[in-house]
C-alpha positions in Angstrom: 19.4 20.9 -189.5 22.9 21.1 -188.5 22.1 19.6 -184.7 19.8 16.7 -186.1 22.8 15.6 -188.7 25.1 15.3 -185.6 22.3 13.9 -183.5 21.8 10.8 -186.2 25.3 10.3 -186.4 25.9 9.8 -182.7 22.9 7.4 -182.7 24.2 5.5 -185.6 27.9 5.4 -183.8 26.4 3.8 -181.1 24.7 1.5 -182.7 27.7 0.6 -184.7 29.7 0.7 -181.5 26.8 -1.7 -179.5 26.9 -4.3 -182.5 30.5 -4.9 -182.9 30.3 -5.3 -179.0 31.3 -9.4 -178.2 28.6 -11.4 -176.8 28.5 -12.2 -173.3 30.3 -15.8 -172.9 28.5 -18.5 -171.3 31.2 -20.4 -169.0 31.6 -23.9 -169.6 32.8 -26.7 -167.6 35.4 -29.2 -168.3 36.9 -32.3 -167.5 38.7 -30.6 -164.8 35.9 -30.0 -162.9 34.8 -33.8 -162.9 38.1 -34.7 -161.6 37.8 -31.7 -158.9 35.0 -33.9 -157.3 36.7 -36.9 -157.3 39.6 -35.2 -155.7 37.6 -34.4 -153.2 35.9 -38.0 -152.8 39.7 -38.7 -152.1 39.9 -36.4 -149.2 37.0 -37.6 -147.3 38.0 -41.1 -148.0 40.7 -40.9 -146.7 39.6 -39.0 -143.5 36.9 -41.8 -143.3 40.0 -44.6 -143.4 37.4 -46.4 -146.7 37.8 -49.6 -147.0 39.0 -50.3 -151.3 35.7 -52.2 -152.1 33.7 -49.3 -150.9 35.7 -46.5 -152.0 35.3 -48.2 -155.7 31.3 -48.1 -155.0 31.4 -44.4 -153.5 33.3 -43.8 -157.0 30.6 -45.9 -159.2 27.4 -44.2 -157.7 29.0 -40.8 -158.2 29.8 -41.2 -161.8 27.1 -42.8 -162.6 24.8 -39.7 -161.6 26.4 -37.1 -163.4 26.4 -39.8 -166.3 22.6 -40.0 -165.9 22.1 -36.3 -166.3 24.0 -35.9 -169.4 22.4 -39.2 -170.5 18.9 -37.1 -170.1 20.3 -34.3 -172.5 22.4 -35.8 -175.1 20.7 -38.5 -177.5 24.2 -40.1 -178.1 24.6 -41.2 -175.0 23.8 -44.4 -174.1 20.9 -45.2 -171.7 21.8 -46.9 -168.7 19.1 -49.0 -167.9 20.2 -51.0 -171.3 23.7 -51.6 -169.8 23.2 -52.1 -165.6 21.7 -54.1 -163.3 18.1 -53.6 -162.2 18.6 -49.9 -163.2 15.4 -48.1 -162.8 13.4 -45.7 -164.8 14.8 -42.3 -164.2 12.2 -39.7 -163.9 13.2 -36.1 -165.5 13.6 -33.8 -163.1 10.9 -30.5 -162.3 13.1 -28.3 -163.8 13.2 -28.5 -167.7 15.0 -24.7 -168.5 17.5 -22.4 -167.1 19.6 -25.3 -166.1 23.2 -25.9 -167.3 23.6 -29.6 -168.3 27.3 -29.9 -167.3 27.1 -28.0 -164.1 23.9 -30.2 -163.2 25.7 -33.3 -163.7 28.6 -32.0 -161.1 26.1 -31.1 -158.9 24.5 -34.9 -159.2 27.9 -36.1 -157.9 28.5 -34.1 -155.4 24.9 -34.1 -154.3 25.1 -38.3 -154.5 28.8 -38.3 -152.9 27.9 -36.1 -149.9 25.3 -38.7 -149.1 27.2 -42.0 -149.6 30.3 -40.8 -147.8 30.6 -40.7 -143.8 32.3 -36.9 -144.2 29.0 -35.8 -146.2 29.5 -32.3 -144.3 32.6 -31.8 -145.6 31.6 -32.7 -149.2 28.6 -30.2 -148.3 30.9 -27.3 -147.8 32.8 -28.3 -151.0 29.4 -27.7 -153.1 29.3 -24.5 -151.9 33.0 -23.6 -152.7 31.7 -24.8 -156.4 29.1 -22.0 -156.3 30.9 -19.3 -155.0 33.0 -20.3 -158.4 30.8 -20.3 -160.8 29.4 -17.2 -159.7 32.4 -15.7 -160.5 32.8 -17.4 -163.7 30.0 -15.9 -164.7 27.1 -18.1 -163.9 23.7 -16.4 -163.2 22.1 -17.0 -160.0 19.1 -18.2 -161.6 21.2 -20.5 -163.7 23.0 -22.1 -160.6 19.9 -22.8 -158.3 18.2 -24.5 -161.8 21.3 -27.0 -162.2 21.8 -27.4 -158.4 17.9 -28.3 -158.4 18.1 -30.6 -161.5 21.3 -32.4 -159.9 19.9 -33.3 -156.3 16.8 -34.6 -158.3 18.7 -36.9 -160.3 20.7 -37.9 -157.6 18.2 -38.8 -155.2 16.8 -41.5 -157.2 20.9 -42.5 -158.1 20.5 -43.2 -154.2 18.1 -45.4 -154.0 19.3 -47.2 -157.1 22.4 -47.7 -154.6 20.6 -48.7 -151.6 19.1 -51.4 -153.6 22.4 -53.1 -154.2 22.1 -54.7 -150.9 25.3 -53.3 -149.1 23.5 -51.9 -146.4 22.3 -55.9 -145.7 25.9 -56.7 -144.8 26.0 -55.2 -141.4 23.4 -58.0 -140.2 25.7 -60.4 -141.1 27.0 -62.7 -138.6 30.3 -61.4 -137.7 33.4 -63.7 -140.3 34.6 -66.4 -138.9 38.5 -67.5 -138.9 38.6 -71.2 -140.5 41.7 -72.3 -138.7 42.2 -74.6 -141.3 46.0 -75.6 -142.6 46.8 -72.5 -145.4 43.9 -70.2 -144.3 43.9 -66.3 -143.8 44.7 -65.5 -140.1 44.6 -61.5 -139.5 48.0 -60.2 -139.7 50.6 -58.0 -137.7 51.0 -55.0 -136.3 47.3 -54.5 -135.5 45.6 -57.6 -136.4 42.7 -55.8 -138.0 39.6 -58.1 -138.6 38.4 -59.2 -141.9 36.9 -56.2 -144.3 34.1 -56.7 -146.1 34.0 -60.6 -146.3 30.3 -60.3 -147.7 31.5 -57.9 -150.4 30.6 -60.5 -152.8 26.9 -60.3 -152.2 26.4 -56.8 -153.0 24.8 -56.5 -156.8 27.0 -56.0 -159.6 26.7 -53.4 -161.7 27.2 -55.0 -165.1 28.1 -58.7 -164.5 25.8 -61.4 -164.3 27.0 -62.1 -160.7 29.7 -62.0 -158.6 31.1 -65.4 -159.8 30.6 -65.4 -163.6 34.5 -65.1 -163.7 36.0 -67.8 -162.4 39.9 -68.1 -162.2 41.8 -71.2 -161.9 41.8 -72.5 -158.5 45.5 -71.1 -156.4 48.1 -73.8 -156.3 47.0 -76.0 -153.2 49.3 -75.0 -149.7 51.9 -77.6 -148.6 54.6 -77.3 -147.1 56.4 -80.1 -148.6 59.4 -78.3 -149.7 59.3 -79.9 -153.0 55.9 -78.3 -154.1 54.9 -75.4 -156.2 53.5 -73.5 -152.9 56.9 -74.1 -151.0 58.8 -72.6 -154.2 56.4 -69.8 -154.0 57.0 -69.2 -150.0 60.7 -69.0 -151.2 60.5 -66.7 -153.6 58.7 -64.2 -151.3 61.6 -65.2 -149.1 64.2 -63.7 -151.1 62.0 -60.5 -151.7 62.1 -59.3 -147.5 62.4 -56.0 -146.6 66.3 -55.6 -146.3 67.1 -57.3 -149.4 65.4 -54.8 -152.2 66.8 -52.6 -154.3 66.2 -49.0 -154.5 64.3 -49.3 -157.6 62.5 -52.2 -156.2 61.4 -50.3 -153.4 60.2 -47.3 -155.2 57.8 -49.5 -157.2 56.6 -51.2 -153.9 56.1 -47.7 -152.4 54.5 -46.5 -155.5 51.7 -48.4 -155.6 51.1 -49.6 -151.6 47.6 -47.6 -151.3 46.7 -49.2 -148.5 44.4 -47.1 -146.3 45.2 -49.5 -143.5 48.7 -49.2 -142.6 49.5 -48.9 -139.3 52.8 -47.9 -137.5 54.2 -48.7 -134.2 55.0 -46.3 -132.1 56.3 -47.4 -128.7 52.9 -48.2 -126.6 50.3 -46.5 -130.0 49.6 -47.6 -132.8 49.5 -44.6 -135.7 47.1 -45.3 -138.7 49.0 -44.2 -142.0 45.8 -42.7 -144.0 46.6 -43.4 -148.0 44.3 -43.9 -150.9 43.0 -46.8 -152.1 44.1 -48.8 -155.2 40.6 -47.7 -157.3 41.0 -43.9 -155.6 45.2 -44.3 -157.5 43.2 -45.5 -160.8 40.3 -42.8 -161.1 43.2 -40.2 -160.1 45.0 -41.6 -163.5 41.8 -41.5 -165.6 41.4 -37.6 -164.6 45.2 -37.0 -165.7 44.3 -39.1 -169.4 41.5 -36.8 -169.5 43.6 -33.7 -169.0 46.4 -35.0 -170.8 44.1 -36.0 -174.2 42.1 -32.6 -173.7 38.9 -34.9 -173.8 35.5 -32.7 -173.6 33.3 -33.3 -170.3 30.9 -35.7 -172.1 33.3 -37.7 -172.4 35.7 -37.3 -169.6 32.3 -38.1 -167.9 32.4 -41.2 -169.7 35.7 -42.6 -169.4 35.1 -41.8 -165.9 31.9 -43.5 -165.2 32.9 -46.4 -167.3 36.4 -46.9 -165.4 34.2 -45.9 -161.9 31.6 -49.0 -163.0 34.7 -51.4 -163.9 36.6 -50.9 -160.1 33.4 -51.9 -158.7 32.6 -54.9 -160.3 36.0 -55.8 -160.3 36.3 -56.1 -156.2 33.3 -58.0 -156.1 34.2 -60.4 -158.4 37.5 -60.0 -156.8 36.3 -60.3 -153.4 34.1 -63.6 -154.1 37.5 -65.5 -154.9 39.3 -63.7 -151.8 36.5 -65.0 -149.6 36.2 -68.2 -151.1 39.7 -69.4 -151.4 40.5 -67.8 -148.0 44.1 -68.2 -148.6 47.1 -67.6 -146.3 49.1 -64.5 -146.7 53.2 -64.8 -147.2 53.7 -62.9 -143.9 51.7 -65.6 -141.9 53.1 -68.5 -144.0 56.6 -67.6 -143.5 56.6 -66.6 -140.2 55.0 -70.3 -139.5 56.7 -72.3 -141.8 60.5 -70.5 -142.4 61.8 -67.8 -140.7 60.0 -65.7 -137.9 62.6 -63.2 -138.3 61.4 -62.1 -141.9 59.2 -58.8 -142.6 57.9 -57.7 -146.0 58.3 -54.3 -147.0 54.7 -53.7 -147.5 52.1 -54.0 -145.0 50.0 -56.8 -145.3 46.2 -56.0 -146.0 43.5 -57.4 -143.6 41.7 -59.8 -146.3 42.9 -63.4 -147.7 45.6 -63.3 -150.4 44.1 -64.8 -153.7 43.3 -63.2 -155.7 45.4 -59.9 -156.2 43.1 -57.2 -155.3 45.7 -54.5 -157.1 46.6 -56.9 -160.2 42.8 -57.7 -160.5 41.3 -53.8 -160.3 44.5 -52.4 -162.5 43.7 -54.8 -165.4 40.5 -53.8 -165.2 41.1 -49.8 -165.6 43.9 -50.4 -168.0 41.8 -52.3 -170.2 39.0 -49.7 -170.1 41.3 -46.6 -170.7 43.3 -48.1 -173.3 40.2 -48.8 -175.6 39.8 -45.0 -175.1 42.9 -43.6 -174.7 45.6 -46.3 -177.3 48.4 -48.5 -176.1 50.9 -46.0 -176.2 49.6 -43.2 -174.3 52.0 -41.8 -172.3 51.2 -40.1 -169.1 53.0 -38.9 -165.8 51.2 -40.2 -162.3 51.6 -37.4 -159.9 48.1 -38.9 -158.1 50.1 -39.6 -154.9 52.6 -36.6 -154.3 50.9 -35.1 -151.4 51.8 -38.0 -149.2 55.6 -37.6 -150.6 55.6 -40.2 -153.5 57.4 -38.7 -156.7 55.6 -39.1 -160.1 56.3 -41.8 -162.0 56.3 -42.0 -166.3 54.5 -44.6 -168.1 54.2 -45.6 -171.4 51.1 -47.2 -171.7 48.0 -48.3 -169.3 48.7 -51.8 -169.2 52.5 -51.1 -168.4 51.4 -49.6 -165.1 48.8 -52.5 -164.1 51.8 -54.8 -164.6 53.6 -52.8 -162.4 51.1 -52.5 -159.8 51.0 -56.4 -159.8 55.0 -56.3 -159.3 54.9 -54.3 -156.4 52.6 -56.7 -154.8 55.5 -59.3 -155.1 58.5 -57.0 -154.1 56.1 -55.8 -150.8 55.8 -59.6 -149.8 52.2 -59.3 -149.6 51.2 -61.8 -152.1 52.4 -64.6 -154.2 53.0 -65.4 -157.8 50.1 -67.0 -158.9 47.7 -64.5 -157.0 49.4 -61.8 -159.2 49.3 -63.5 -162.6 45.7 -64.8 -162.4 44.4 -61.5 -161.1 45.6 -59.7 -163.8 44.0 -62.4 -166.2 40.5 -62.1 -164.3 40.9 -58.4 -163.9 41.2 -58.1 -168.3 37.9 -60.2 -168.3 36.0 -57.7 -165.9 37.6 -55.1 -168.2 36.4 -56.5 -171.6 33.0 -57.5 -170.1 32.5 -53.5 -169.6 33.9 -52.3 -172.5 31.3 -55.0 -174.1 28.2 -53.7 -172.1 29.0 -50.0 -173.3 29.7 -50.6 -177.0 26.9 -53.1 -177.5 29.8 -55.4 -178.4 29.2 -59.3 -177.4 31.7 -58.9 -174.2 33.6 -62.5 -173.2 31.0 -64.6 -171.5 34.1 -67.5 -170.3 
């Protein structure tokens, strides 16, 4: 009797024991881990030497599919197809349990990235570096292969969504022709590179109603009457060369160059200087927002994809004035008209001058993360300190798109009126967004 008292006891302590016991965690992914993949984007962009109109529709495509698969599990999320452009009818994928919703939308990106981006392989190798992590977060097998299934299925049909934009039409384009024309873009020093992506402006938009539904008053006309407004504009990038900038001045120039065509010379070579691109800077901010506010994924996912969406349509509308004004950069006016002698800080771009690309793209972003974020949120950009540019503190969104417009006039790369009226067009594009995603009536002017 003795024995079968001790033996209920031990059984009842083990119960006890197995009951209090925690139950097993099931790891969760976090905004982090969407800004990981775009980090990576980065990487191969950069290896890839993207152009800034492509590396914003690399970024758009990629949001967009992990947007898509959360969009399939969440009934607060808005459908796509009610917001962009010939979006198609998603099909739910074969797998319908045992998947993770958030690690399925990474796998969409990566999956979507790997295929849009020349260095796929590397992206490839990146996707496995995931798994080997979430295995030892805790992840089943069976769990992994389920989301990594549901995330290649969404994100095949996220590709040919983006093959139907028409990009890969522009490559039977006839090759851009020069106008030679008084005031016109001419291709500009060291290396003279050709005109990128002149037929930009053709590719679908994602949320506008075309590429020229924003149009910004026309550039004050050339002349080189020295009385005129263009004249006073040539002078004013005059003043701004190289050797006359301040340290400060410099540091904002610097700051925000992102030009992933720089090239130096270096006796008989030419060396490319591989930085991001202005939209790569921006979705680098909107991961640091994220981390900052402590924003779940859902909606780190959708402050990305919404930003992502914005820098597209932004370029194209951007590029459609670019390519239609065709403008002269300072550089090639001053060198013509004033004084060979003068270099800009800044290298200049290979595409025409008006408007702003930077001014237009910034306004854009800041516009979309301040309706998330406030007008006072105050962050710290450390996006560029692996190619040895300190962080800089700002205030506020549209404090650093103002900026970014700046450095455009203390690099000597563009003028005045380029700057201003970007920013204007680039607040439109921003609205117009913010509008498509809150159901609100977005500016139609």
């Amino acid at each position: 009797m003795k024995n079968l008292y001790y033996s209920i006891a031990f059984i009842l302590l083990i119960s006890v024991n197995l009951g209090c016991r925690p139950a097993k965690i099931t790891p969760k992914l976090t905004s982090a881990d969407i800004t990981k993949v775009i980090n990576q984007m980065m990487v191969e962009m950069i290896h890839d030497v993207t152009n800034p109109p492509l590396a914003a529709r690399f970024f758009a495509y990629t949001c967009i599919s992990g947007y898509e698969v959360l969009s399939q599990n969440d009934p607060k999320m808005q459908q796509l197809d009610t917001i962009l452009n010939g979006y198609p009818a998603i099909k739910a994928p074969s797998v319908t349990t045992g998947f993770d919703t958030r690690l399925s939308a990474v796998f969409a990106m990566v999956a979507t990235a790997s295929k849009l981006q020349p260095s796929g392989a590397a992206l490839k190798v990146f996707e496995q570096k995931l798994i080997d992590s979430c295995i030892n977060a805790g992840f089943s097998q069976g769990k992994i292969d389920s989301s990594l299934k549901y995330g290649q299925q969404i994100s095949a049909q996220l590709l040919a969504y983006a093959k139907s934009d028409g990009y890969n039409k522009i490559s039977n384009y006839k090759r851009y022709t020069l106008k030679g024309t008084p005031g016109s873009w001419d291709p500009t020093p060291p290396a003279y590179i050709a005109a990128v992506e002149p037929y930009f402006r053709t590719v679908r938009p994602l949320t506008l109603k075309s590429s020229g539904q924003f149009i910004p008053v026309p550039p004050v006309p050339f002349s080189t009457d020295k009385t005129s407004a263009f004249y006073k504009y040539l002078l004013q990038c005059h003043s701004l060369d190289a050797d006359s900038l301040s340290a400060d001045q410099r540091t904002v120039a610097a700051f925000w160059d992102c030009n992933p065509f720089a090239v130096q010379d270096n006796g008989h070579m030419q060396i490319g200087l591989k930085k991001i691109s202005p939209g790569a800077h921006w979705m680098g901010i909107t991961g640091i927002a994220c981390k900052k506010a402590g924003v779940d994924f859902e909606r780190a996912m959708r402050v990305n994809t919404m930003v992502a969406i914005g820098l597209m349509d932004s370029f194209i509308s951007c590029w459609n004035e670019k390519y239609k004004t065709n403008r002269i950069r300072p550089e090639t006016a001053i060198h013509k008209y004033m004084d060979a002698r003068w270099h800009s800080f800044l290298q200049t771009p290979p595409f025409p001058e008006y408007l702003s690309g930077h001014s237009f793209i910034s306004s854009t972003a800041a516009a979309i993360l301040t309706s998330f974020f406030g007008d006072n949120f105050k962050y710290t950009d450390d996006v560029e300190v692996a190619f040895g540019i300190p962080p800089r503190e700002f205030s506020s969104f549209n404090k650093a798109a103002v900026e970014a417009g700046y450095s455009r006039l203390l690099g000597g790369i563009h003028f005045q009126d380029g700057i201003s009226n970007g920013k204007m067009q680039g607040e439109l594009v921003g609205a117009w967004v913010l509008g498509k995603f809150t159901g609100k009536t977005p500016v139609t002017k």
